[in-house]
Steps between C-alpha positions, in 0.01 A plus 500: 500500500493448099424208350654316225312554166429135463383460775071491343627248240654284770195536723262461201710122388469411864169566520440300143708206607317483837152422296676251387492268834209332601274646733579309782816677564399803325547723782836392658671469154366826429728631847774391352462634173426851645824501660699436176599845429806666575597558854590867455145615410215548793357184547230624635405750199604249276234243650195685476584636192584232245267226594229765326504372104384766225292421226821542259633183641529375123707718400805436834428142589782193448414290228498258721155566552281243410177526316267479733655838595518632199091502427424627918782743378366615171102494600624795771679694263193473257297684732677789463555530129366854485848615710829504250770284603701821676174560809507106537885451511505829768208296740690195459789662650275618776363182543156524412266193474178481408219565788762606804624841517823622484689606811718286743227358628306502219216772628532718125151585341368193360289666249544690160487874589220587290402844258467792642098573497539886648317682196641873443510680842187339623495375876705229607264166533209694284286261283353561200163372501400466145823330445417209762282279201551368198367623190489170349565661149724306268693758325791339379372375211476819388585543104836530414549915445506633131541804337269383246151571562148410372213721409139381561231734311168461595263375238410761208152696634224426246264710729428810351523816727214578692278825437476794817143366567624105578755602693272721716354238666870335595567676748422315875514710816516294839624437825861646545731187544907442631522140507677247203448164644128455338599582168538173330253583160871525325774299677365173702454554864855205618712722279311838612546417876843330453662868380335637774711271794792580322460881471416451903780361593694786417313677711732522811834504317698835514520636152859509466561130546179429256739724250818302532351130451251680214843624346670144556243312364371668172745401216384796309596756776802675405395617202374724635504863377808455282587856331134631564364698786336206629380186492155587336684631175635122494134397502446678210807370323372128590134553369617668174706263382284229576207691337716514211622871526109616470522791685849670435454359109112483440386379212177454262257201426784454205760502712661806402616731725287821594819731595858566361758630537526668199167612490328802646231370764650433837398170763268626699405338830388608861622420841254456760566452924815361389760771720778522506487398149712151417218410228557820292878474553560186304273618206682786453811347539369270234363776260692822627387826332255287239260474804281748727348384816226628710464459900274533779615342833398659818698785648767484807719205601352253192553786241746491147837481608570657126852578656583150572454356153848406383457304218230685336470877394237586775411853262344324288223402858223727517328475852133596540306492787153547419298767598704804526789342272846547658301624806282248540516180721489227252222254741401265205188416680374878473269478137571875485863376486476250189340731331768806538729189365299345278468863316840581533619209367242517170612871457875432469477210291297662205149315647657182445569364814780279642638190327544311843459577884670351730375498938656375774278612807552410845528537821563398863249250646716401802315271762234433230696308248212257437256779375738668306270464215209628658644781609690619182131470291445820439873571375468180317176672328626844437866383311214234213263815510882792409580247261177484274483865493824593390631139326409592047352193327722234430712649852633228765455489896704340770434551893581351780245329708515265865243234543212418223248309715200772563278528237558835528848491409415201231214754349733719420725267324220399313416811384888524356435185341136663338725807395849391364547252231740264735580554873737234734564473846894480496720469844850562367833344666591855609148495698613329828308132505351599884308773430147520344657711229416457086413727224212492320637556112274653267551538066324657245162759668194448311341808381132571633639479874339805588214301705747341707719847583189664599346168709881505675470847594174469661584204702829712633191795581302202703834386715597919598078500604519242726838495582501572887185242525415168546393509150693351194519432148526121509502406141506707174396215272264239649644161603256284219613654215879471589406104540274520152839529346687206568798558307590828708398345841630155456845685407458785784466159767815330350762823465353600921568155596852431297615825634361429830738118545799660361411788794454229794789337336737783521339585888568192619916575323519805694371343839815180469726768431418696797453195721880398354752811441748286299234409215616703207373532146838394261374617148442876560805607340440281204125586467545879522780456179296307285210719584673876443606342149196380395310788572759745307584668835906572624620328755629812687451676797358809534697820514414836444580667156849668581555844500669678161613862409278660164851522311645134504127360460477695164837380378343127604214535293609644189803270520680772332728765617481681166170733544574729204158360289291575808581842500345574170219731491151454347466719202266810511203509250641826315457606144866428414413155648192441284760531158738237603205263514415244213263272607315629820326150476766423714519737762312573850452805696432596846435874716777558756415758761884457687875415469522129406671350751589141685334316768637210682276320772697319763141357618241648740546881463886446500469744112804672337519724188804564277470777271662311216834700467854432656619418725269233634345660807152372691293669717221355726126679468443708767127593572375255259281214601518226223587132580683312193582101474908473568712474182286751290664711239320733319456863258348724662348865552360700837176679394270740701170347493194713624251270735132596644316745362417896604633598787584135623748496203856430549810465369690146521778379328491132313715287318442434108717198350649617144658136494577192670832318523489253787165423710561312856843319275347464208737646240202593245816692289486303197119533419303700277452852605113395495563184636726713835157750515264248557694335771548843638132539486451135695775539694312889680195285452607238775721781735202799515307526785184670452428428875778759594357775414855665682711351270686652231332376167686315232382437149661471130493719213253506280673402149370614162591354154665818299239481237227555774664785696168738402333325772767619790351898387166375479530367893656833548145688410347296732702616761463794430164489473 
């Protein structure tokens, strides 16, 4: 039987005007009021129903109400101000009051149906036991985040470098040890043992949920990779420009840069345990073809993923893995390893050595989070002992390291400090606050490091001796001269236990937000805006370069259709040649051995030639193994070269660069013929591949000034010789 629709309001002005009586004859007169409604709805339904007020009474009552009513009225409703007006009208109109339950006879759940707590496909009823405590970490007085940072350098070394026959007797060889909670000479034991509970705690939580809150929580989190492979090429982006641009624009003690652009010498810098490569992405998407980099990284799934690099011209990467060179396995910790690198590296950079290195080495301590440090030592040692071998004076350093309270791990800092003319311990944003993660940042090596290379590499021959004992090296520079300098060790104490707060800090985040799924971090978009723009970096995803035919991608980078001037010949060196000349001051000649002809390099060994005459046709190299930077354009020839000697010798064919147009977009068009050879010359400089020895060689022609052409016959009687 339907009701009338106001039949609640009725009910709900009875039920008001009831109140009203005293409470002698509050329960008779409230009979009669009951019974007030209108004869054609159920009584019955009607009765149990309406004498039920909601909490929205406010909002339907008579204003005959009086005031009394009004505050009982108003302190109900204020109970529930979290629920908009629309949830408290609709329980009104089921009659809901506060502490009974709803039904007819009022037997509705009288409790707020709380949060789920099920946690990804555990068990039903499953507790988490780490999660049953508090922490009793503050961390929401965190700092507001920034994209600004701050760099700390430690205080300028006045120590001079010590001699092979002081650091002899450094070395300390004792009892082999895999516990962290004793090692309070560098971080004071409350904050040592503090980080410890917190790392714990995490213990027994599955690893995706640890992800999701560690996502939720970190305001710097979805930066992310951005354009670059992955998120370590970020890193790099972050530590440059806060470093000032020092290692993708180095400069002198005068402040004036060591490379251009417009000069000859390349960037050089190495690449070490750092697979699949992010580091060496962003500094050659930075410096493109006016950089070379060296690698070693160990073979297999934590190799170069050269074919991955997007952003960057990955030919201009040269992997090497140590002993055995493409064949070998690139273990950093083998010394017969650092030195195949060390060698290789001095041998293609004209015995100069590297102007930075970069090393990012790591690797999975699951179930032993606490002694990551410990257990990475030796890795630790072997990226300081790369980088002083192959790093030229006046060359920079940055590697990642975990934990700093050994005095192992602190020795070796110190010996940075001994050998560089500034180092820092810098955690950038990008570096997630929860993890033991920094960089040590090194500037300017001293020269006369020698002693400290060769005291390195005999330490690294100590740990592979007693590496499968009980045996260890326990400290590389002894604990009382560390404290004899107080500058370095009162600074070494204050950046572990800074970095150490923020880490308990940023623990104790990621433990509310798993313990509450609705906390959320609100300035993440912001953050990663202000951030990408500051550091000079797009704010773009990452897609692969798309696909493009040889014939539209020339038209693109000529930007004309018109390619009547390119098909102009050089001129032979003839006798009626030689007549037409008046000033040969101003003329340069080179020795072709083949048709002059057009190559266009699409990137990786994606190579077409054009043979210059109409109509515009390109066809890909076939048996050729070169690999050129994408939007190349240059003059060139296909020579027979002989290779090996006696019977050994063979015939191979290379590529020799009359000219340059465009290098890797760089329309060089409008420079001096001189100017266009000597970028030619960097530009083979940075792509060859000495390593390869299966490779198709490329070099440029050697150019003579007219005047001087007697020498090209006097080279020819030495061949002949």
């Amino acid at each position: 039987m339907k009701r009338r629709a106001d039949a609640p309001l009725a009910s709900l002005q009875g039920t008001k005007r009831h109140r009203e009586k005293s409470s002698s004859d509050e329960e008779s007169q409230s009979r009669q009021v009951l019974s007030c409604p209108d004869s054609s709805q159920n009584d019955s339904l009607s009765d149990q129903e309406d004498h039920r007020p909601g909490f929205s009474m406010p909002s339907i009552s008579s204003p005959s109400f009086d005031a009394q009513d009004d505050d009982d009225s108003s302190q109900a409703a204020s109970k529930f101000t979290m629920y908009n007006s629309v949830s408290q009208r609709l329980m009104a109109k089921m009659g809901f009051r506060e502490g009974e339950g709803l039904g007819k006879f009022g037997q509705g759940r009288k409790e707020i149906v709380e949060a789920s707590t099920q946690r990804g496909r555990r068990g039903l009823g499953l507790t988490l036991q780490g999660f049953q405590g508090e922490l009793n970490v503050d961390w929401r007085d965190e700092p507001e985040p920034s994209a600004t940072e701050k760099v700390e350098w430690f205080p300028e070394c006045t120590t001079e470098i010590p001699d092979a026959d002081e650091l002899r007797d450094w070395m300390v060889v004792g009892q082999r040890k895999l516990k962290i909670e004793d090692e309070t000479e560098f971080c004071t034991e409350d904050l040592l043992h503090t980080l410890l509970r917190c790392k714990t705690v995490f213990d027994s939580l599955d690893g995706e949920e640890m992800r999701r809150a560690r996502t939720r929580s970190n305001p710097y989190e979805t930066i992310r990779g951005g354009i670059f492979l992955n998120r370590a090429a970020m890193k790099m982006s972050n530590i440059d420009h806060c470093f000032d641009n020092m290692f993708t624009n180095p400069k002198d003690s005068n402040g004036s840069p060591l490379t251009k652009d417009r000069e000859d010498e390349l960037l050089y810098f190495g690449d070490v345990c750092a697979g699949p490569g992010g580091f060496s992405e962003y500094i050659l998407w930075k410096r493109r073809w006016h950089a070379k980099g060296f690698g070693m990284t160990l073979k297999g799934p934590c190799d170069f993923k050269l074919e991955d690099f997007y952003a960057a011209p990955s030919e201009l990467f040269e992997p090497y893995y140590g002993e055995g060179g493409v064949d070998g396995d690139g273990d950093i910790t083998r010394p017969e390893n650092v030195t195949a690198f060390r060698n290789f590296v001095m041998e293609s950079t004209e015995r100069r050595g590297l102007h930075f290195l970069m090393a990012d080495g790591g690797f999975s301590v699951e179930g032993q989070e606490n002694i990551q440090e410990i257990l990475s030592k030796q890795l630790l040692l072997c990226q300081f002992l790369t980088a002083i071998s192959t790093i030229r004076t006046g060359g920079h350093f940055v590697c990642k390291t975990f934990d700093l309270f050994t005095p192992f791990s602190v020795g070796l800092v110190y010996l940075l400090y001994l050998c560089f003319d500034r180092i820092s311990l810098f955690k950038p944003v990008t570096s997630r606050p929860a993890n033991s993660e920094r960089y040590v940042v090194c500037r300017g090596l001293k020269p006369g490091s020698d002693a400290v290379r060769e005291y390195m590499f005999r330490v690294n021959l100590k740990l592979n001796q007693v590496r499968n004992s009980d045996r260890d090296v326990t400290e590389v520079v002894p604990l009382h001269i560390i404290k004899d300098d107080p500058d370095f060790y009162q600074f070494m104490v204050n950046s572990n236990e800074s970095l150490c707060a923020v880490q308990i800090k940023a623990l104790a985040k990621i433990h509310a937000f798993v313990v509450e799924p609705t906390l959320s971090e609100p300035r993440q978009a912001n953050i990663r805006k202000e951030c990408l723009k500051l550091w000079g970096v797009p704010d773009k995803a990452r897609v692969a370069p798309p696909p493009s035919d040889p014939r539209t991608k020339f038209y693109e980078l000529i930007k004309n259709p018109d390619v009547e001037l390119l098909q102009s010949k050089l001129t032979p060196l003839n006798s009626s040649a030689l007549v037409k000349l008046r000033q040969i001051f101003d003329y340069r000649c080179i020795v072709g051995g083949g048709e002059q002809i057009f190559l266009l390099a699409l990137g990786k060994s994606q190579i077409y030639t054009w043979d210059g005459k109409n109509p515009v046709r390109w066809k890909k190299m076939e048996n050729f193994k070169l690999e050129l930077p994408r939007d190349t354009l240059l003059s060139v020839e296909i020579v027979q070269e002989l290779k090996g000697e006696g019977k050994a010798q063979r015939r191979i064919s290379a590529v020799h660069v009359m000219d340059a147009l465009i290098l890797n977009g760089t329309d060089v068009r409008d420079q001096h013929f001189n100017q266009r050879i000597r970028l030619a010359e960097k530009f083979v400089k940075a792509v060859a591949k000495p390593s390869r020895p299966d490779m198709n060689p490329i070099r440029v022609k050697e150019v003579y000034r007219l005047e001087e052409m007697e020498k090209i016959f006097v080279r020819f009687d030495r061949c002949s010789l």
